[in-house]
C-alpha positions as CSV (number, residue, x, y, z in Angstrom):
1,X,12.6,1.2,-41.8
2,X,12.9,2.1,-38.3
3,X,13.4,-1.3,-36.5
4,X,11.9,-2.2,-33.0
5,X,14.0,-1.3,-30.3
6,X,12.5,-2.7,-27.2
7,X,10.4,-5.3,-26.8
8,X,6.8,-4.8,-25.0
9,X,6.9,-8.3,-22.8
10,X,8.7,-11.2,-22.4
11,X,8.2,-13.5,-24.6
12,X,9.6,-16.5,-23.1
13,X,10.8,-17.7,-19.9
14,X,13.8,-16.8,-18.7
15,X,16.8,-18.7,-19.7
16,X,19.1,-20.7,-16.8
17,X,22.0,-17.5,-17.0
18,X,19.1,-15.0,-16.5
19,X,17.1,-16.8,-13.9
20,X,21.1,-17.1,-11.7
21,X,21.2,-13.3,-12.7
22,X,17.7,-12.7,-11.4
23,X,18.6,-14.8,-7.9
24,X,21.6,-13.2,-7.4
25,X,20.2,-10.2,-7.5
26,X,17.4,-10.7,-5.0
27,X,19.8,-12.2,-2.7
28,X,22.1,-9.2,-2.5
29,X,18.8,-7.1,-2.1
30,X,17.4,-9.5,0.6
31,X,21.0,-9.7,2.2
32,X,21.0,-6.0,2.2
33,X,17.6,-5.4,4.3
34,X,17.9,-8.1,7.1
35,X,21.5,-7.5,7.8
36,X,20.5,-3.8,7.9
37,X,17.6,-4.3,10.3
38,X,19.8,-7.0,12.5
39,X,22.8,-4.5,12.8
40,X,20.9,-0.7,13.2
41,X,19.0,0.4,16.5
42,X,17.1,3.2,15.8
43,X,17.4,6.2,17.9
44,X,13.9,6.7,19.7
45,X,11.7,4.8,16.9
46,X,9.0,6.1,18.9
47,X,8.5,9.7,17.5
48,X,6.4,12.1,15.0
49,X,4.7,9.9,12.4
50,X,6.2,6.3,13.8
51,X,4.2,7.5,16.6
52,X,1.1,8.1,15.4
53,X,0.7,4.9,12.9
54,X,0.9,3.6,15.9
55,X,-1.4,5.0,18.4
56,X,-3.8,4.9,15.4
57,X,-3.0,0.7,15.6
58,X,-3.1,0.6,19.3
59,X,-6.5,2.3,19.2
60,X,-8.0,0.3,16.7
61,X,-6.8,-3.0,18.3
62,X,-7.7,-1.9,21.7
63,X,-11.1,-0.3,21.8
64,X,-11.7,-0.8,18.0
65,X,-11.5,3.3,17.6
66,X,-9.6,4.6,14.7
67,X,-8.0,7.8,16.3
68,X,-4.4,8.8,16.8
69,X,-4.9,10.2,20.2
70,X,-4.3,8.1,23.7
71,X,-7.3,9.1,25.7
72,X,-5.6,9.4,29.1
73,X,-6.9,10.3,32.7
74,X,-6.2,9.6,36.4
75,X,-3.9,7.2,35.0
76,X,-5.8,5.1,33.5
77,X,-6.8,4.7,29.6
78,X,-10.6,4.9,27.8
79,X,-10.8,4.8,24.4
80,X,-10.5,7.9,22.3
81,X,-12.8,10.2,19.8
82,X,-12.6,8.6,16.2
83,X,-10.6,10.9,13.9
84,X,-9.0,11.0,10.2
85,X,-5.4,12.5,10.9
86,X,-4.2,10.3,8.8
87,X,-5.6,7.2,6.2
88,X,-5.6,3.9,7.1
89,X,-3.6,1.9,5.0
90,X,-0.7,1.0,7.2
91,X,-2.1,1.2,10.6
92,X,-4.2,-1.6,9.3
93,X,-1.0,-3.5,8.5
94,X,0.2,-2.6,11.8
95,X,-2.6,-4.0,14.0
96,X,-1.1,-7.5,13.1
97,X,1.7,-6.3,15.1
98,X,0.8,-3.7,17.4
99,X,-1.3,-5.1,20.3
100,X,0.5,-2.9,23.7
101,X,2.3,-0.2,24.2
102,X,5.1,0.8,22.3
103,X,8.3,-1.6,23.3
104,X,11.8,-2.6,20.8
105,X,9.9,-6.1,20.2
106,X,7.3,-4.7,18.7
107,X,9.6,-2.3,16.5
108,X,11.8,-5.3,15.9
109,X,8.9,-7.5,14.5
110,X,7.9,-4.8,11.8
111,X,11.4,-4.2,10.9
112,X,11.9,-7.9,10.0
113,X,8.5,-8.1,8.1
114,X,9.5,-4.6,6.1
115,X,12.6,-6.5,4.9
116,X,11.1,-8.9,3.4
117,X,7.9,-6.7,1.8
118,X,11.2,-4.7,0.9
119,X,12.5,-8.2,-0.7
120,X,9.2,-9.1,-2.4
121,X,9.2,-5.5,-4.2
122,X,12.3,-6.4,-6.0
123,X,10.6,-8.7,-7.9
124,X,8.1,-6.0,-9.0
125,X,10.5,-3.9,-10.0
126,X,12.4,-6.6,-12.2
127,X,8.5,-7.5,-13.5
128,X,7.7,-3.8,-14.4
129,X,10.8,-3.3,-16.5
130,X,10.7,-6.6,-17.9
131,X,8.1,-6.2,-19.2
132,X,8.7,-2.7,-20.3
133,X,11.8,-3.1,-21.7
134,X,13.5,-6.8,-21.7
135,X,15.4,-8.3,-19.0
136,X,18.4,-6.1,-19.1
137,X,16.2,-2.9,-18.1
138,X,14.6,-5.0,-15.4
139,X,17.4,-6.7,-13.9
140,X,19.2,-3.1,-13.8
141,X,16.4,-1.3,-11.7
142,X,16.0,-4.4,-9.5
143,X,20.0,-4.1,-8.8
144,X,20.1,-0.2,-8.1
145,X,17.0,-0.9,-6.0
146,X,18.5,-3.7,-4.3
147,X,21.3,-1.7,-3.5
148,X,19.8,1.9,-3.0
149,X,20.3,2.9,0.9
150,X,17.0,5.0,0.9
151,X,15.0,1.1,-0.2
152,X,17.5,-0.4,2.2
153,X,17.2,1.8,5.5
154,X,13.4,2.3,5.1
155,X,12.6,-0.8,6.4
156,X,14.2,0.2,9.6
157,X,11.1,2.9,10.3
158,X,7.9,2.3,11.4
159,X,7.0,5.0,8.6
160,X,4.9,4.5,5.5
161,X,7.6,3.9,2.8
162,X,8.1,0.5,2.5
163,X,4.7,-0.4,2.5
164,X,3.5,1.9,0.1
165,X,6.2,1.1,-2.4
166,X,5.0,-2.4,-2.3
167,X,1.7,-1.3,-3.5
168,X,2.8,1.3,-5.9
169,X,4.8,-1.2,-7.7
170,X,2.2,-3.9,-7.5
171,X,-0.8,-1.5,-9.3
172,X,1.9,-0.3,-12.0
173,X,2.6,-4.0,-12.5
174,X,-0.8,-5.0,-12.7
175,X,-1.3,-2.3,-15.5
176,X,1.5,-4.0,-17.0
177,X,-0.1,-7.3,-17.0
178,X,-3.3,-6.2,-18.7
179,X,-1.4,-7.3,-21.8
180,X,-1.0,-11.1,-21.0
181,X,-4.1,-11.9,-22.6
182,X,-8.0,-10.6,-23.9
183,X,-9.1,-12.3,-20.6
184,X,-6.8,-10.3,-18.4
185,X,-7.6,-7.0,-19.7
186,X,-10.0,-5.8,-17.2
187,X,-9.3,-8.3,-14.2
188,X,-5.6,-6.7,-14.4
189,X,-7.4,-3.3,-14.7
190,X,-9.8,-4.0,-11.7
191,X,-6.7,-5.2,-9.8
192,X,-4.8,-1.8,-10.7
193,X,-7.2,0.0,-9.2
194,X,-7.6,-1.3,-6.3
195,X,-4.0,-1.6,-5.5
196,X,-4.0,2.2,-6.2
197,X,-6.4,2.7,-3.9
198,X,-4.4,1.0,-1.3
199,X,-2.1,3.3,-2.0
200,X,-3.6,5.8,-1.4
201,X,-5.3,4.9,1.7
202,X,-1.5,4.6,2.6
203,X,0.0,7.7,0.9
204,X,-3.2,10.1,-0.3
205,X,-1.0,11.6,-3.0
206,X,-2.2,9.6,-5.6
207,X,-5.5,9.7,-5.0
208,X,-6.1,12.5,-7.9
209,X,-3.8,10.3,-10.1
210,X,-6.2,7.1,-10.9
211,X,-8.1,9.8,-13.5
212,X,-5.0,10.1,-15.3
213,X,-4.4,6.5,-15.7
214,X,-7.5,5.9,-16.7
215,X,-7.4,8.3,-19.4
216,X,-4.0,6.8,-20.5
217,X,-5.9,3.8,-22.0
218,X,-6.8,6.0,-24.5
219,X,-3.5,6.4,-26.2
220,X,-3.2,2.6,-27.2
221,X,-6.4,1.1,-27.1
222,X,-9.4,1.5,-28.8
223,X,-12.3,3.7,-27.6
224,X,-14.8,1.3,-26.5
225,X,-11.7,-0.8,-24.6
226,X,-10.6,2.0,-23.2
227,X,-13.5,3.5,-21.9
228,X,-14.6,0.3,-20.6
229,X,-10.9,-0.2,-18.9
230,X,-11.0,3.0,-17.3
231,X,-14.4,2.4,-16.1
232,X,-13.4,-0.7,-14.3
233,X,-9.6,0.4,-13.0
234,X,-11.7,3.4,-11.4
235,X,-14.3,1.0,-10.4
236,X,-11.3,-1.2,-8.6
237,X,-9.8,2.6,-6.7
238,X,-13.7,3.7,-5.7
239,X,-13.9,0.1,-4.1
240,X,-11.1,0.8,-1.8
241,X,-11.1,5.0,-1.5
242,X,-15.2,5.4,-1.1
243,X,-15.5,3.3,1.9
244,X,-13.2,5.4,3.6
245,X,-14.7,8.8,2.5
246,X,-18.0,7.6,4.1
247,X,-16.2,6.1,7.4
248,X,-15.4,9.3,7.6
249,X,-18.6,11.0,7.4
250,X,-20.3,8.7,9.7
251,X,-17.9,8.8,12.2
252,X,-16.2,12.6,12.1
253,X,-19.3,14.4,10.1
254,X,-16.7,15.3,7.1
255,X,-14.9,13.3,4.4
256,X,-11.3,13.8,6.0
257,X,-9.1,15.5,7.7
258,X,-7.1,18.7,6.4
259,X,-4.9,19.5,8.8
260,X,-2.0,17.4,7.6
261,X,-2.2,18.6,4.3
262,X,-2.5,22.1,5.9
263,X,0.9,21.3,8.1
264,X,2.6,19.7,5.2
265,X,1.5,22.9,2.7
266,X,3.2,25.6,5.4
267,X,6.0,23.5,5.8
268,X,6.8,23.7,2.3
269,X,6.7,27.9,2.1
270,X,10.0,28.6,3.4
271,X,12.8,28.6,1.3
272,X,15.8,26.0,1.2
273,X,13.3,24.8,4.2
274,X,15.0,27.6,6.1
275,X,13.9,30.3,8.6
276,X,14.7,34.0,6.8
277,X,18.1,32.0,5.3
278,X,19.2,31.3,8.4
279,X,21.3,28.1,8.5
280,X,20.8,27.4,11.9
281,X,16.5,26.8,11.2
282,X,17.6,24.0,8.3
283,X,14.8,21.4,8.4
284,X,12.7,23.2,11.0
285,X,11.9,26.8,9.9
286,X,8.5,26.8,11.5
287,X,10.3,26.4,15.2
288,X,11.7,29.5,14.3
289,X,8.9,31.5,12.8
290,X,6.8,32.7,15.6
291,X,4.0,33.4,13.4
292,X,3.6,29.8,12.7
293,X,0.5,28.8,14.9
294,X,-1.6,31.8,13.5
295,X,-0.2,31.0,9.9
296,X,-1.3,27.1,10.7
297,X,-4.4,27.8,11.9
298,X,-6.6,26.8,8.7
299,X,-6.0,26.6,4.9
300,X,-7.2,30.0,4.6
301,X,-4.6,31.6,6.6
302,X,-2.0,29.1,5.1
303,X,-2.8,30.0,1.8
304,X,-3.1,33.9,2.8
305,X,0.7,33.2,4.2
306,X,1.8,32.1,0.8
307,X,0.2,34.9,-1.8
308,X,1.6,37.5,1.0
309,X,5.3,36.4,0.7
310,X,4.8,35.9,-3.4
311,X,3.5,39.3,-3.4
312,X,6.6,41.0,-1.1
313,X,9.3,38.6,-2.7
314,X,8.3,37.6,-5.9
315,X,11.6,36.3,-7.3
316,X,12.4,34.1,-4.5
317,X,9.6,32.3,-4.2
318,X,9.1,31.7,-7.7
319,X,12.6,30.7,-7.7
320,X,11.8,28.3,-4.6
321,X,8.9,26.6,-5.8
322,X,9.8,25.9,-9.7
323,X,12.9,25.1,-8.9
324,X,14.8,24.7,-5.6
325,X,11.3,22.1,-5.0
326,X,12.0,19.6,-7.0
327,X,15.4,20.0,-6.9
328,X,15.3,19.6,-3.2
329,X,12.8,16.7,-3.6
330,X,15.0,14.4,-5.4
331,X,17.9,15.1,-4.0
332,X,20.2,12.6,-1.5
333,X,20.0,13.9,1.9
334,X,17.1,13.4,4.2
335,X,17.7,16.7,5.7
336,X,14.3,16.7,7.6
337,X,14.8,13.3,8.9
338,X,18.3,11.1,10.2
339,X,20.4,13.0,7.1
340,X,22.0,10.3,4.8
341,X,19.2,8.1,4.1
342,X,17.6,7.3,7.4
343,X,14.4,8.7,7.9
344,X,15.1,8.9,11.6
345,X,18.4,9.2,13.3
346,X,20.2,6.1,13.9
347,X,22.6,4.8,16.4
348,X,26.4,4.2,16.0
349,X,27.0,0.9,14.7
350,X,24.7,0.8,11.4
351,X,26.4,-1.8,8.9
352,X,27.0,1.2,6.4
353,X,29.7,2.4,8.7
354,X,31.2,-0.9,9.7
355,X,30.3,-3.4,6.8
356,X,32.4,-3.3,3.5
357,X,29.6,-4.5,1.2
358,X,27.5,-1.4,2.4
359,X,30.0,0.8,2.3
360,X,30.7,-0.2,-1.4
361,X,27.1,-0.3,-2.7
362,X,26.3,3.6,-0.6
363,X,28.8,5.2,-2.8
364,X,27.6,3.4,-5.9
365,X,24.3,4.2,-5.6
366,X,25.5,8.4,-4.0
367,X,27.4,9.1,-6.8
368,X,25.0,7.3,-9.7
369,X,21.9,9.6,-7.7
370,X,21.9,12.8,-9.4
371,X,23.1,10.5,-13.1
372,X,20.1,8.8,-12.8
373,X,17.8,11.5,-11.6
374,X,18.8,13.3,-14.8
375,X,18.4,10.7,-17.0
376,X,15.2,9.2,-16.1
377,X,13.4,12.7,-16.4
378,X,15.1,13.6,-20.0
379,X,13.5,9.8,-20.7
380,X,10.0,10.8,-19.0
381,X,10.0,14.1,-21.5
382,X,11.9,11.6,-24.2
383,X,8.8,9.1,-24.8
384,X,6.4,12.0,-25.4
385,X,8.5,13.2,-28.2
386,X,7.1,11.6,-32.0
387,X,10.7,10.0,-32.9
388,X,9.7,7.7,-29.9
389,X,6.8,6.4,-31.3
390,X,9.4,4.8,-33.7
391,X,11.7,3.5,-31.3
392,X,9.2,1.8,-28.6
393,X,6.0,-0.2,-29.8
394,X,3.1,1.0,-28.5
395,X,2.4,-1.1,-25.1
396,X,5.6,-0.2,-24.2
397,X,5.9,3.8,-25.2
398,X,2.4,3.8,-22.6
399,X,3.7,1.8,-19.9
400,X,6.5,4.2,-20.2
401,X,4.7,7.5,-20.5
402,X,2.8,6.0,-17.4
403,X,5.9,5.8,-15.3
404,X,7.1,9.4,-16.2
405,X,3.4,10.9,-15.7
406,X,3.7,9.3,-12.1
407,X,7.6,10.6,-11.5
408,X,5.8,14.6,-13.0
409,X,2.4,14.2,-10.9
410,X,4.3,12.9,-7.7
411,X,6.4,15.7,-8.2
412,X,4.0,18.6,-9.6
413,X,2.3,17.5,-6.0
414,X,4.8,18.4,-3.9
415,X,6.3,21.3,-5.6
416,X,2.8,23.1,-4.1
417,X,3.0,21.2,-0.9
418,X,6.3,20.1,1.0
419,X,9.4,18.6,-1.1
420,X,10.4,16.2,1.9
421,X,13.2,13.4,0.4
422,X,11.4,11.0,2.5
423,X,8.3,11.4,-0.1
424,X,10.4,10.6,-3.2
425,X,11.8,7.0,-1.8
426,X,8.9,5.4,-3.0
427,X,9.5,6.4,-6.5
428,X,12.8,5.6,-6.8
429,X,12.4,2.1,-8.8
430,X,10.6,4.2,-11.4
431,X,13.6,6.6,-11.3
432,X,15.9,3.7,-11.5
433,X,13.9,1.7,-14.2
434,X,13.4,5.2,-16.0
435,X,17.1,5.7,-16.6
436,X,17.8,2.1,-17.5
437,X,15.1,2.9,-20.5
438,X,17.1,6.2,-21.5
439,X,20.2,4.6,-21.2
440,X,19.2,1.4,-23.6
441,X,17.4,4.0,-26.1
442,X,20.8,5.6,-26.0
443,X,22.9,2.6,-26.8
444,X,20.6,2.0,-29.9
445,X,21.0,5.3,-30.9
446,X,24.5,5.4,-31.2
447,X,24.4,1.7,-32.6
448,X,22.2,3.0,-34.9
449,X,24.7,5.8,-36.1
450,X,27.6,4.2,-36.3
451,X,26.0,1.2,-38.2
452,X,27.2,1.5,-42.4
453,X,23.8,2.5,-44.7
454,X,21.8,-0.8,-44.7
455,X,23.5,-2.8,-42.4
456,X,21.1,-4.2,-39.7
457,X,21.7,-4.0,-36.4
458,X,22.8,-6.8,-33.7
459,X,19.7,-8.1,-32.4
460,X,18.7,-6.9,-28.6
């Protein structure tokens, strides 16, 4: 009889040697994110998206306008046309910070309160895979996360990562607790939801994913349950997402904006993100194409853009888009960004050049990247698979066919659209936690086979 290889949730509180595990952890993570933010200047944090979230903060603190433009003339400021460039999720977190124009204070501030959001999403992470998997799993994601440079340096940015993370984390656990009781069930559900559709209003990626979770219940619950479930968790997303939509309407005459998912579609069309495989366009092919305005002019000549170079070079772009994509999506550098793992370029003097504890933890997390990567997608196709139906109970195999939906939806995404590193950071605790799953179905596995006929195994 197939025995039970991981545990759904903790059943019990964490013993003294586990909680000291747990606190060292988060201490090293912590330790890791302030002493990054007190020892990095950023190199002109003022610039592409930094710089919109926060006109878009100035503007709605200001004149109480939501619009990314500075309305300027003679000199002197009015307030700006509404607009929808971009949703609201953290230029509303930023109006408790942004209240004048753009000085290193203000930058400052947000750094500091993006290491400790960065802090407090540790304990997600341990929560998720806890209750996944048992404490091992979770304390291992919560330590590559701790350490992981991409987690570490986002804080530094006044870019959507860190925030969003926090909220992705907090709806996945949410889901999670669901199971903590008959009386939970659809309060964790409604909760879910809503934290997805913060989310979204932060990152609109996911929202074409709350469907999908939704239709997860199915798998593990009964019908009515289920269709009840999904009914609220939507109910919790529509709370947060349809407000929004009809802001939007009222204020622009249409639901949203397009032209970001426009510039972030065209910037995905070229190749290795190069110019005609020209090494010197790396990062910024559409400086060098001078075709771009007319091709960026609307979705239809995007789109137009796209059949005509997978009609003339077939081959290439399948190649591009099934495979250099995702590849390019989950891999280290932050080639449209500071390289490394800075969003933006930083200034001489970061603690990972001059601090030995970063040093150390940057090449343990760079050379476990493409290990982990690996792993945690052979695990995301794994749990799909019937054996693992008798490895995992069944709260657990959906929690992790959940995870691994989210890792192939965030990724389908942007296989069509732009595969910027930046946009896989936020996923990287699933990544982390994903691998730690594979790696303990592993160990049972070979425990398993080396174990003599009838012999049970060491308990977990």
């Amino acid at each position: 009889m197939e025995d039970t290889a991981v545990q759904t949730a903790a059943s019990h509180r964490l013993s003294r040697r586990q909680t000291v595990g747990l606190v060292l952890v988060l201490l090293l993570g912590v330790a890791l994110r302030f002493l990054d933010v007190a020892g990095t200047v950023v190199d002109h944090p003022f610039r592409s998206d930094a710089a919109v979230y926060y006109k878009t903060a100035y503007n709605l603190n200001t004149y109480g306008v939501y619009s990314h433009d500075i309305n300027e003339s003679d000199g002197r400021e009015s307030a700006p046309q509404p607009d929808a460039f971009v949703t609201p999720g953290y230029p509303l977190f930023l109006t408790l910070f942004v209240d004048r124009p753009p000085e290193p204070s203000i930058f400052h501030e947000v750094e500091l309160w993006q290491a400790l959001i960065g802090s407090v999403t540790l304990l997600l992470v341990f929560y998720l895979f806890w209750q996944l998997a048992g404490y091992a799993v979770g304390l291992l994601a919560m330590l590559l996360t701790a350490i992981s440079p991409h987690q570490v340096d986002t804080t530094l940015f006044m870019v959507t990562e860190t925030w969003f993370t926090l909220l992705l984390m907090a709806a996945l656990a949410a889901f999670a607790a669901r199971l903590a009781g008959p009386r939970r069930f659809l309060p964790a559900l409604l909760a879910a939801g809503a934290l997805l559709g913060a989310a979204a209003l932060t990152r609109p990626i996911l929202e074409f994913f709350p469907p999908f979770l939704a239709a997860m219940l199915f798998l593990a619950h009964p019908r009515r349950q289920a269709l009840k479930g999904g009914a609220v968790l939507l109910a919790g997303f529509l709370l947060l997402w349809l407000p929004w939509l009809v802001r939007n309407e009222v204020s622009i005459g249409k639901a949203g904006d397009s032209s970001v998912m426009i510039d972030t579609l065209t910037a995905g069309m070229y190749p290795d993100f190069e110019y005609e495989h020209n090494p010197a366009s790396l990062a910024r092919p559409s400086r060098w194409d001078p075709r771009f305005v007319e091709i960026n002019k609307d979705l239809g000549s995007a789109l137009h853009e796209i059949g005509r170079r997978f009609r003339e070079h077939p081959g290439e772009e399948l190649e591009w888009y099934l495979v250099g994509k995702p590849v390019t999506l989950w891999s280290w550098e932050v080639i449209e960004g500071g390289w490394d793992a800075y969003i933006y370029p930083v200034r001489r003097g970061s603690p990972y050049e001059t601090n030995l504890l970063f040093r150390i933890t940057h090449d343990v997390a760079y050379y476990l990247h493409w290990p982990l990567v690996l792993l945690a997608f052979l695990t995301t196709f794994y749990v799909w698979l019937p054996r693992a139906k008798r490895q995992l109970p069944a709260p657990a195999l959906l929690m992790a066919r959940v995870i691994g939906l989210l890792l192939l939806y965030n990724t389908g995404v942007l296989m069509v659209l732009a595969p910027f590193v930046r946009y896989s950071i936020p996923f990287l605790p699933l990544v982390f936690g994903m691998a730690m799953l594979g790696g303990l179905l592993l160990l049972r596995w070979d425990r398993r086979r080396k174990a003599p006929p009838g012999q049970p195994l060491p308990a977990q």
